[in-house]
Each structure stands twice: as C-alpha cells, then as structure tokens.
N, CA, C and O atoms as a MOPAC input file, in Angstrom:
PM7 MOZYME 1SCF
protein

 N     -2.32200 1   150.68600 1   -12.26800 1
 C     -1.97100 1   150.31100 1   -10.91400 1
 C     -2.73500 1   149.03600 1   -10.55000 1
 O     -3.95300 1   149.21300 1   -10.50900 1
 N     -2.40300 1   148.04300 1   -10.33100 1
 C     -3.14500 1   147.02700 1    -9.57400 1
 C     -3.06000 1   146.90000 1    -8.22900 1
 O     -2.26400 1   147.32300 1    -7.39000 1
 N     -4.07200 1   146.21100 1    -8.18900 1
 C     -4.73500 1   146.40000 1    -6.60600 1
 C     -3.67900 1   145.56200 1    -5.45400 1
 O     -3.00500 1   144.58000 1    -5.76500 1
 N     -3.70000 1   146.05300 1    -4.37400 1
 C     -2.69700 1   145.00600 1    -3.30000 1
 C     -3.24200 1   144.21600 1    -3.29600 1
 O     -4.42400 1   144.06700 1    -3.60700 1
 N     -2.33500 1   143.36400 1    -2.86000 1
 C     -2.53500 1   141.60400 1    -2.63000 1
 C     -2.86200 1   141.72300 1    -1.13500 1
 O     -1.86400 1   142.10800 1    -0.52500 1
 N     -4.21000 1   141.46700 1    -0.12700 1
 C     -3.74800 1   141.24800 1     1.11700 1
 C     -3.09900 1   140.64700 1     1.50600 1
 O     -2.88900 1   139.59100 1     0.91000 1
 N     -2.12700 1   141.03400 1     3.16800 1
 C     -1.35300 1   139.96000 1     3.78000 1
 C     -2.11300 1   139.01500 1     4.64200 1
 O     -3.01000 1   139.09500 1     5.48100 1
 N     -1.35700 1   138.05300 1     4.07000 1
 C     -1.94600 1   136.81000 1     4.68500 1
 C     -2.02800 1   136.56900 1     6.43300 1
 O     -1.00100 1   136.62000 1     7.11000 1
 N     -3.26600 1   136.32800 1     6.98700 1
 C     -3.53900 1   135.98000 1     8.40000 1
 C     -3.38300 1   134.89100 1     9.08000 1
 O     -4.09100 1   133.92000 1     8.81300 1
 N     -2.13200 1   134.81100 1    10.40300 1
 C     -2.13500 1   133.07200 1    10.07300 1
 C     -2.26600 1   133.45700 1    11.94100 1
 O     -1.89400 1   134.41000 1    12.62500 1
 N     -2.86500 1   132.38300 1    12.18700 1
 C     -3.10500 1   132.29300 1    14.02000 1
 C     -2.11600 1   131.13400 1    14.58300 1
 O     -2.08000 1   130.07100 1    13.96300 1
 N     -1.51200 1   131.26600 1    15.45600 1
 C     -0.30800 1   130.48500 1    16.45200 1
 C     -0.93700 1   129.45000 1    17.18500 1
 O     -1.70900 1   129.98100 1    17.98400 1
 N     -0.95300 1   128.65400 1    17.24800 1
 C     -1.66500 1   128.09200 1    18.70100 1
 C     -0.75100 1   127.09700 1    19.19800 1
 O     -0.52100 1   126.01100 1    18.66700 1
 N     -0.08500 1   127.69800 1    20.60300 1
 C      1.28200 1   126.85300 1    20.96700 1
 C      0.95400 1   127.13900 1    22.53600 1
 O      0.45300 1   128.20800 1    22.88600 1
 N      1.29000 1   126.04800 1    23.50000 1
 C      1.04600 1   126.48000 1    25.06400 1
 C      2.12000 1   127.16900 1    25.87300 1
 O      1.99300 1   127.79500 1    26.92500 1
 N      3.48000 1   126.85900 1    24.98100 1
 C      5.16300 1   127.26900 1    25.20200 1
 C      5.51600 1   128.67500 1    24.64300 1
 O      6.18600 1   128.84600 1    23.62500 1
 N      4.90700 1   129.83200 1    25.54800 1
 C      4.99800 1   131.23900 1    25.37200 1
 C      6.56800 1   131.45400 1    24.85500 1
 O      6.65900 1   132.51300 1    24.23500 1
 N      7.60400 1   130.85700 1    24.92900 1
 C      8.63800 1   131.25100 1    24.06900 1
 C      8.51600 1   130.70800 1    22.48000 1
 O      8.64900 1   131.50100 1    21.54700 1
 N      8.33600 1   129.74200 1    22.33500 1
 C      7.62900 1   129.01000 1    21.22400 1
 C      6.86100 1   129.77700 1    20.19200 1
 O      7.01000 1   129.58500 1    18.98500 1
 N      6.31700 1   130.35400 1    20.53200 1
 C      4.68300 1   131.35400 1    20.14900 1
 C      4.93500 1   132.51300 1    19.98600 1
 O      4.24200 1   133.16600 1    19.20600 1
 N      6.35300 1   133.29300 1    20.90300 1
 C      7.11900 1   134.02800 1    20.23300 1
 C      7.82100 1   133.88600 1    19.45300 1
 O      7.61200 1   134.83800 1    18.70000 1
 N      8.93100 1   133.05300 1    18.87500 1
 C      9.45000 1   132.73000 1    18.05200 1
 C      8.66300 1   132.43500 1    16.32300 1
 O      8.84800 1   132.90200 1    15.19900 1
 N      8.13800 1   131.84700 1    16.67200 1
 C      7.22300 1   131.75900 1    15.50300 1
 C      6.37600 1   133.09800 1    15.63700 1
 O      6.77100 1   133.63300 1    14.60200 1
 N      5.80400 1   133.68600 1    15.99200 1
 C      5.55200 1   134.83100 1    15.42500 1
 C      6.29800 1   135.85600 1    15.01000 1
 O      5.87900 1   136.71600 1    14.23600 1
 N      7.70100 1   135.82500 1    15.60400 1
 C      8.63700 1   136.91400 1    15.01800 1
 C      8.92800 1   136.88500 1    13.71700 1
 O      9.00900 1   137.69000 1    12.78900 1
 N      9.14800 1   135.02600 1    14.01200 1
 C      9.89700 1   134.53500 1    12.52400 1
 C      8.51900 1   135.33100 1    11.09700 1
 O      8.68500 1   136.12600 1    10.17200 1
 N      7.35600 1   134.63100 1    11.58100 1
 C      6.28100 1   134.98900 1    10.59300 1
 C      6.10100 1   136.30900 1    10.31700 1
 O      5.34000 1   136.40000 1     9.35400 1
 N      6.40800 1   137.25300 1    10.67000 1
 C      5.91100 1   138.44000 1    10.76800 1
 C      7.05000 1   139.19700 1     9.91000 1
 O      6.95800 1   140.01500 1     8.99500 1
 N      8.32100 1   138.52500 1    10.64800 1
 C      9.45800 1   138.78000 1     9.82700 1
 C      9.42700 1   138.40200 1     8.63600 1
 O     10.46900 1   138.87300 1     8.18100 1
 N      8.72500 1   137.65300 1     7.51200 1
 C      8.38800 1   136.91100 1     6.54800 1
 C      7.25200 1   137.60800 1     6.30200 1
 O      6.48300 1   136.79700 1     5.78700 1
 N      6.54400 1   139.01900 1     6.41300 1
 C      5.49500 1   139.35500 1     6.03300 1
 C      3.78800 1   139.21800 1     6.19000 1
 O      2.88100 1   139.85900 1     5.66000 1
 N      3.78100 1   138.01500 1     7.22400 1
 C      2.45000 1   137.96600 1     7.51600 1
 C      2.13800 1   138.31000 1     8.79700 1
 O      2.85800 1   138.40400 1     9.79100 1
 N      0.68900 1   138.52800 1     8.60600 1
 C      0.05300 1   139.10100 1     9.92700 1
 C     -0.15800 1   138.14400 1    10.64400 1
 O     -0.56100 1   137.13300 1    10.06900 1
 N      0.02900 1   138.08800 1    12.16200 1
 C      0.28800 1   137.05400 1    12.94900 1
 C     -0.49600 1   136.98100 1    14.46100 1
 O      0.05800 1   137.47000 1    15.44600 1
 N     -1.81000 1   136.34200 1    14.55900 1
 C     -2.36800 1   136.42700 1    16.25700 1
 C     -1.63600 1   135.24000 1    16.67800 1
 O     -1.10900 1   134.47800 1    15.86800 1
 N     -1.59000 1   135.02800 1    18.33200 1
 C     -1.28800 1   133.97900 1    18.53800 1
 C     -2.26700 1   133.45200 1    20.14100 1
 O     -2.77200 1   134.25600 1    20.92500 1
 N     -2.30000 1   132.34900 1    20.23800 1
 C     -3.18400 1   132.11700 1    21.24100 1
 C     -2.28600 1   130.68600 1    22.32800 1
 O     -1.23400 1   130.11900 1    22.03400 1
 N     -2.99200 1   130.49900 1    23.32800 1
 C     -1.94100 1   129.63100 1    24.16000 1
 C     -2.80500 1   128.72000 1    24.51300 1
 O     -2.54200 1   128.05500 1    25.51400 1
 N     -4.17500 1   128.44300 1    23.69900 1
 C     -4.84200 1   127.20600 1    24.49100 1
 C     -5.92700 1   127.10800 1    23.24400 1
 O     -6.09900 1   128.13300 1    22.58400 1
 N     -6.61700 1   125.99200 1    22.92100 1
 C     -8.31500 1   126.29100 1    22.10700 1
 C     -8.82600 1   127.17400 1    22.43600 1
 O     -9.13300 1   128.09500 1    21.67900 1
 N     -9.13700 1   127.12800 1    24.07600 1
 C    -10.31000 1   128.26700 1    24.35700 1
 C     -9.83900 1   129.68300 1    23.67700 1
 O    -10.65300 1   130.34800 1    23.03600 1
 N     -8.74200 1   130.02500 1    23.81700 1
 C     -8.04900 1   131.34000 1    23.36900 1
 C     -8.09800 1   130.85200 1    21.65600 1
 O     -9.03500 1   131.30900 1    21.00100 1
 N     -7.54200 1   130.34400 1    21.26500 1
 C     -7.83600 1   130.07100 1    19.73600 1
 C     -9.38400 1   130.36900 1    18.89400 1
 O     -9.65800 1   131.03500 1    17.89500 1
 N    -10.19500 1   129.54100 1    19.81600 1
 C    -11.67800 1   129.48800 1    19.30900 1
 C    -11.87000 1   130.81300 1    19.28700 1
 O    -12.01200 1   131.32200 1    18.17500 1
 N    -11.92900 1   131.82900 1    20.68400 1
 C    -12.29400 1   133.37800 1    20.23600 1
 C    -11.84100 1   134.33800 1    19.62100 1
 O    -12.38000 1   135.43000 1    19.44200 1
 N    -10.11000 1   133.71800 1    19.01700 1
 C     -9.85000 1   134.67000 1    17.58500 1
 C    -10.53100 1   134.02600 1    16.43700 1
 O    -10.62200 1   134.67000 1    15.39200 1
 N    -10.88700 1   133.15200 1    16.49300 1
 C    -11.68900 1   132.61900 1    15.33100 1
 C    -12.72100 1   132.90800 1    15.44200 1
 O    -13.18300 1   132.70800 1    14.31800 1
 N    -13.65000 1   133.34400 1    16.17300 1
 C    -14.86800 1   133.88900 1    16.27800 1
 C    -15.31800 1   135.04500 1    15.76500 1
 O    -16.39700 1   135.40800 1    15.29700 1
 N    -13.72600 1   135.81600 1    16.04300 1
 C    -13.72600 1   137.29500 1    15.53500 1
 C    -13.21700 1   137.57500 1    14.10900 1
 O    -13.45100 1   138.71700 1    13.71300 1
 N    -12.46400 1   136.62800 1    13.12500 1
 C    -12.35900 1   136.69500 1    12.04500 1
 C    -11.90900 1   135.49300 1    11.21800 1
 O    -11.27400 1   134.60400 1    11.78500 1
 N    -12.15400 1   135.41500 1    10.09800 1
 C    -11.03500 1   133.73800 1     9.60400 1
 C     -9.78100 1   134.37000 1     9.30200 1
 O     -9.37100 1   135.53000 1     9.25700 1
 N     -9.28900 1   133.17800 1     9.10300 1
 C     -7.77200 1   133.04700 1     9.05400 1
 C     -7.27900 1   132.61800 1     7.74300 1
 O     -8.31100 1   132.29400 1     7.15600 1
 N     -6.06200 1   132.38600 1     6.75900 1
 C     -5.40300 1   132.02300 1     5.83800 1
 C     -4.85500 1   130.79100 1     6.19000 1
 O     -4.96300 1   129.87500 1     5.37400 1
 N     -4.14600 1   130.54400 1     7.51400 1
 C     -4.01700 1   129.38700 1     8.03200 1
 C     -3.85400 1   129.26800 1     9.33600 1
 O     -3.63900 1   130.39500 1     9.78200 1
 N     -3.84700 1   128.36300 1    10.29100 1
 C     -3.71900 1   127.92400 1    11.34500 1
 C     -2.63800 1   126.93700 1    11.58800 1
 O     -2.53000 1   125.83300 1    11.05400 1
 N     -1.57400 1   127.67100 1    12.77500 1
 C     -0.61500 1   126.29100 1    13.07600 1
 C     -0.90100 1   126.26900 1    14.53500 1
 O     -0.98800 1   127.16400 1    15.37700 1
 N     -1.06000 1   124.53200 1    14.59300 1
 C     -1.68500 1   124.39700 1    16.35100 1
 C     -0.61400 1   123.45500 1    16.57000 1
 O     -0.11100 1   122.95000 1    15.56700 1
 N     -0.08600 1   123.06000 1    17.95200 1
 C      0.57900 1   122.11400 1    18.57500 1
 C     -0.58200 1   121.27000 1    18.51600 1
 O     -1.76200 1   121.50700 1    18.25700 1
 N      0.13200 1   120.08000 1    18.86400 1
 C     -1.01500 1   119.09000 1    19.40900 1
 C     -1.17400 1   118.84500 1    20.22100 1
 O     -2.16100 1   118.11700 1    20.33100 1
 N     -0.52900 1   119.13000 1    21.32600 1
 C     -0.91400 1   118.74800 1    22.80300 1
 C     -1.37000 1   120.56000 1    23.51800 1
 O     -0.49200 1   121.41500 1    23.40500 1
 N     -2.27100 1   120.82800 1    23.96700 1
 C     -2.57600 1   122.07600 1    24.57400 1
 C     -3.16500 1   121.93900 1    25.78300 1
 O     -3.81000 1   120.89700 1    25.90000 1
 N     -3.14700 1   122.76700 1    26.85600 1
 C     -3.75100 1   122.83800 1    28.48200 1
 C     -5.06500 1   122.18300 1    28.72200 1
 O     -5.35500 1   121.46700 1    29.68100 1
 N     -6.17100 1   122.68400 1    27.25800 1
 C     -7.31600 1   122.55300 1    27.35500 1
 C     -7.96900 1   121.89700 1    26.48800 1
 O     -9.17000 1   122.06200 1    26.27500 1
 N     -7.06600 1   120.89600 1    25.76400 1
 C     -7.35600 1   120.54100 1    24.89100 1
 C     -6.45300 1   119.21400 1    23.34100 1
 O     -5.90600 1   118.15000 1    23.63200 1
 N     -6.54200 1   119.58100 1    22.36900 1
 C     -5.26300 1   119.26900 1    21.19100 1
 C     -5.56400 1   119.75900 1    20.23900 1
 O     -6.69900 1   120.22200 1    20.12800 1
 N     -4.51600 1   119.83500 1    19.07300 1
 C     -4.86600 1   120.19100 1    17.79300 1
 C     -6.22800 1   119.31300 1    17.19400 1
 O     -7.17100 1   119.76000 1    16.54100 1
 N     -6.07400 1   118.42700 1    17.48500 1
 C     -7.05600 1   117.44400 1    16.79000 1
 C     -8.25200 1   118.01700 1    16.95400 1
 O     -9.08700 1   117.79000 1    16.07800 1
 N     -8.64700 1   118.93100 1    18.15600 1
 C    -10.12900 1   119.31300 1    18.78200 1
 C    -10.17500 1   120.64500 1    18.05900 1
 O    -11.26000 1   121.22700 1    18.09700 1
 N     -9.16700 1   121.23000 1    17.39900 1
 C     -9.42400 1   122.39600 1    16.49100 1
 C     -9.85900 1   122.05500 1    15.51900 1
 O    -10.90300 1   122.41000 1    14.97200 1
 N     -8.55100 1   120.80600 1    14.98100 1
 C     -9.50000 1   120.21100 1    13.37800 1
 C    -10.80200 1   120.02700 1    13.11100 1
 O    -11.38900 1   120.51300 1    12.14500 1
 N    -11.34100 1   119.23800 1    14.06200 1
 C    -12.60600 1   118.59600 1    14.27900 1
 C    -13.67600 1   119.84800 1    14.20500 1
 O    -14.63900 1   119.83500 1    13.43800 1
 N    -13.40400 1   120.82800 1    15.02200 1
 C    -14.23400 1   121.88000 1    15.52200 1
 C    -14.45100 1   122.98300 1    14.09000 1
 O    -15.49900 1   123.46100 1    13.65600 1
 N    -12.75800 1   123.18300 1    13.49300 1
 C    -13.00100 1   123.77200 1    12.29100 1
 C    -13.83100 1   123.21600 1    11.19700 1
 O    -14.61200 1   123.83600 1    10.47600 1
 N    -13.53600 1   121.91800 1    11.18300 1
 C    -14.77300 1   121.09700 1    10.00600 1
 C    -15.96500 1   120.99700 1    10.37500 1
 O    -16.76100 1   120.61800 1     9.51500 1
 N    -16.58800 1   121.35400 1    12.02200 1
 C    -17.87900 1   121.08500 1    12.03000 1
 C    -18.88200 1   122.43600 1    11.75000 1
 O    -20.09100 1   122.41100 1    11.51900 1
 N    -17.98000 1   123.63000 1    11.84800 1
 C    -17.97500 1   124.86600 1    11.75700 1
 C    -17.74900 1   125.34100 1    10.14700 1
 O    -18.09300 1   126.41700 1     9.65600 1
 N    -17.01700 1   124.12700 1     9.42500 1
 C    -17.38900 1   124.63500 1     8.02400 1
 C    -16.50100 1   125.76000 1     7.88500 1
 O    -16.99300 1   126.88600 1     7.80400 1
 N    -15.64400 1   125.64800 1     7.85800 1
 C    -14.07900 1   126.66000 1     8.25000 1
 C    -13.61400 1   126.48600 1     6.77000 1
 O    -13.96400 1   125.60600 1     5.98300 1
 N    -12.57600 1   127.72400 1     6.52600 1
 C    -11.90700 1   127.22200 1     5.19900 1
 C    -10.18500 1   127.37700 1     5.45300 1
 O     -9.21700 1   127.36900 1     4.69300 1
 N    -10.33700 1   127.50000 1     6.72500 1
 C     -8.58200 1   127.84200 1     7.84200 1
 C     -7.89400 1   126.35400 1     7.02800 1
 O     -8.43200 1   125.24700 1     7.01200 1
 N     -6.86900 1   126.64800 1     6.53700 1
 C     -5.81900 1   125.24600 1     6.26000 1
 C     -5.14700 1   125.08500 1     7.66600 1
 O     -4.82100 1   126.05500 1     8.35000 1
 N     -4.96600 1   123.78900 1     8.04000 1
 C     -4.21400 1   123.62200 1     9.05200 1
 C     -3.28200 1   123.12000 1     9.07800 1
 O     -3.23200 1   122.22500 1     8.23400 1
 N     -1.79500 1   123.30000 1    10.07100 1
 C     -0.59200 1   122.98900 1    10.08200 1
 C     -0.50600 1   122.52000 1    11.70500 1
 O     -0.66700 1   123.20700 1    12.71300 1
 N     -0.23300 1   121.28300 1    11.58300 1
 C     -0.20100 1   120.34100 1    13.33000 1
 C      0.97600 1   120.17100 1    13.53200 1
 O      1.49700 1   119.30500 1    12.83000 1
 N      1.90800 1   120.92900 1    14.58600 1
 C      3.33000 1   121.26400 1    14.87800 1
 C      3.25300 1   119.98000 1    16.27600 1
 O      2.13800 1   120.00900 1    16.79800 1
 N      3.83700 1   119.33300 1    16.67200 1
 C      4.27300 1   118.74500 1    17.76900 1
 C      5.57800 1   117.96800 1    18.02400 1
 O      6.19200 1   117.26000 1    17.22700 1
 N      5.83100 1   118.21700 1    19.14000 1
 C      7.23600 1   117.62500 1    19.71100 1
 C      6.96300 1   116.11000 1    20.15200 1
 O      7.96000 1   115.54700 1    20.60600 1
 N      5.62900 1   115.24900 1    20.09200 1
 C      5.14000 1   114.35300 1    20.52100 1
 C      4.91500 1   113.24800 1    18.87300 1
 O      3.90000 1   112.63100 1    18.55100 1
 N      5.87600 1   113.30900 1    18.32700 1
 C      5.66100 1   112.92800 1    16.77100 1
 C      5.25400 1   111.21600 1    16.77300 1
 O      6.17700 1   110.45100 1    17.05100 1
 N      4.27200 1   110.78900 1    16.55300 1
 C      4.30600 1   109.08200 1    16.17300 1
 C      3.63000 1   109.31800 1    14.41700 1
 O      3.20500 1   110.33300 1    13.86500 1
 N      3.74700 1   108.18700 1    14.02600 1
 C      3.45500 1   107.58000 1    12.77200 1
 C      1.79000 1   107.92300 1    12.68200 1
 O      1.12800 1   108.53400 1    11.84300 1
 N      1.42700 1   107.22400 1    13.97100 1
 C     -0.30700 1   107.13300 1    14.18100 1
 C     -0.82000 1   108.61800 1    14.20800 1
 O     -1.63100 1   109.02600 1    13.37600 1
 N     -0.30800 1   109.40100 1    15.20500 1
 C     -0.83100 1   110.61600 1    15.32500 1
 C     -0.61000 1   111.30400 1    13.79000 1
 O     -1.71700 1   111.79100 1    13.55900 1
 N      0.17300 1   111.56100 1    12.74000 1
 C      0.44700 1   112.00000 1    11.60600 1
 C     -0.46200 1   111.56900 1    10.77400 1
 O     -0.57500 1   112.37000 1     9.84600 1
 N     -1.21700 1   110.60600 1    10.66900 1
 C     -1.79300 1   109.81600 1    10.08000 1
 C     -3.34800 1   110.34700 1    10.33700 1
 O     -4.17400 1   110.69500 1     9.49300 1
 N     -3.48500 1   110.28800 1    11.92000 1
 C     -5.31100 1   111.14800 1    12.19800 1
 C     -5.34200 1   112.54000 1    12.29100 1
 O     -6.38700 1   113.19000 1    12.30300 1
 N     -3.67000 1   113.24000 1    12.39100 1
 C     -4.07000 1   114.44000 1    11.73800 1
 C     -4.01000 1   115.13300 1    10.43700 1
 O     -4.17000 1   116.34500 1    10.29900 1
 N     -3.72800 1   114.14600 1     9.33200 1
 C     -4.21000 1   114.47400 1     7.90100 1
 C     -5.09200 1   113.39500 1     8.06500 1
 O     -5.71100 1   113.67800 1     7.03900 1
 N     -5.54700 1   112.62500 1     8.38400 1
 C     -7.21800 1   112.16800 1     7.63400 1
 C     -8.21400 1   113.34600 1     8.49600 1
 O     -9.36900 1   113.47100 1     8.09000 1
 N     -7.86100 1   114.00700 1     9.41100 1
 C     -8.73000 1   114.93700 1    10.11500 1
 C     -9.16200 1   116.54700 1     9.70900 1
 O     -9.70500 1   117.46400 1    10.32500 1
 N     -8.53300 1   116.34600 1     8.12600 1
 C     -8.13300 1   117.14200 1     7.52500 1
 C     -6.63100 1   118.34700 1     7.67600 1
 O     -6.37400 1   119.33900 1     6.99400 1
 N     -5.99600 1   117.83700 1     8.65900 1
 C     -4.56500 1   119.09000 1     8.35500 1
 C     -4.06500 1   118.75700 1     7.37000 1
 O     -3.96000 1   117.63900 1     6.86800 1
 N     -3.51300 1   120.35700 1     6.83500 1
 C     -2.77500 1   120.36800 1     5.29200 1
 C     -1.25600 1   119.85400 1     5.49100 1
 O     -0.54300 1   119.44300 1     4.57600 1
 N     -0.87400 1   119.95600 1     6.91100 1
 C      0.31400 1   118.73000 1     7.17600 1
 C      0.83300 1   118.71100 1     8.65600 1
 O      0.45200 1   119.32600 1     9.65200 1
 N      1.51400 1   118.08600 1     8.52000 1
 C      2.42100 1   117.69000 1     9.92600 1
 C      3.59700 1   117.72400 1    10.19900 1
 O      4.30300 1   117.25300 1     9.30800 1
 N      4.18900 1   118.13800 1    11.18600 1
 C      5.73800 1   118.54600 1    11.31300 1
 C      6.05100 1   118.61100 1    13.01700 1
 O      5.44000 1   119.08500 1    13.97400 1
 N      7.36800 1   117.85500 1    12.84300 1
 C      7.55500 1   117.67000 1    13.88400 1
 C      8.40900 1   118.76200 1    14.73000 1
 O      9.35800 1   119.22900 1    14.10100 1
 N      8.26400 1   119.15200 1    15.79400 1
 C      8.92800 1   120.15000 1    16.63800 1
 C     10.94600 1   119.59900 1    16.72400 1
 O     11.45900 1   118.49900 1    16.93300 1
 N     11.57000 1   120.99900 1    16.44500 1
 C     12.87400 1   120.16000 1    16.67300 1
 C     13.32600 1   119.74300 1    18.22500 1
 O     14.34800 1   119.08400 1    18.41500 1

C-alpha cells in the first residue's frame, strides 16, 4: 500500500466575493483544499496559521496589493509559490510581479 499523497493547500486572495467564489468552487472541484481571504490583512492571518502549496492574489486589494504579499512572503522566508491574477494587466506590472518573485501572471477575463 503506499502512502497518500496530501491534497494540495492553495489560499484565494480576491476583494470580488463572487470572484473568490468561483475560484474556489472551480478549485475544490479539481481536488484541492481551498481558504480564501478578501484583503492582506485577512490573507496574512491564514498564513500565520499554516503554509500553503500556493497562493493566488489579485493585485489590487482594499488594504493593500499582491505585490505587498510577495514582498511580505520573501521577507518572511515563505516557500508559498505565487500566482498574481488581475483585471488591471500592463506590461510593467507583469514584469515587477515576476522579478518580485510570482511563479506567474494572468490576466482576469
């Protein structure tokens, strides 16, 4: 018998409560375990309470942006991969959020 594979933990971070549902249905429907949060501040204290497999953040948030997660996860020494979702897409912003370390960028349809 070999051992289970855990399911993978991935955290939401979107300010558009239909949004945040959708993607979590979709994910969950796809097998992974799914928190979701509606701002950093709410993000930072599921991360406090466990790591994650990955992280998808918008980039624009109430209290904040994705960029201030990136930053915060690398100063914290995090091993969360990140995925920067926004409806606000430029060339420039794609650009400081993979040198800021996200594992990529995608634009909202």
């Amino acid at each position: 018998m070999s051992p289970s594979v855990p399911t993978p933990r991935l955290l939401v971070v979107d300010d558009e409560p239909d949004l945040r549902t959708l993607y979590e249905l979709t994910l969950v429907r796809e097998g992974y375990d799914v928190d979701c949060a509606g701002s950093v501040t709410e993000a930072w204290a599921l991360l406090a309470l466990q790591p994650y497999d990955l992280l998808i953040t918008d980039m624009r948030l109430p209290d904040g942006n994705g960029m201030d997660l990136l930053a915060r996860l690398e100063s914290a020494a995090r091993a969360e991969r990140t995925i920067v979702i926004t409806a606000f897409a430029s060339p420039e912003n794609a650009v400081e959020a993979l040198k800021a370390g996200a594992y990529d960028y995608l634009t909202k349809p």
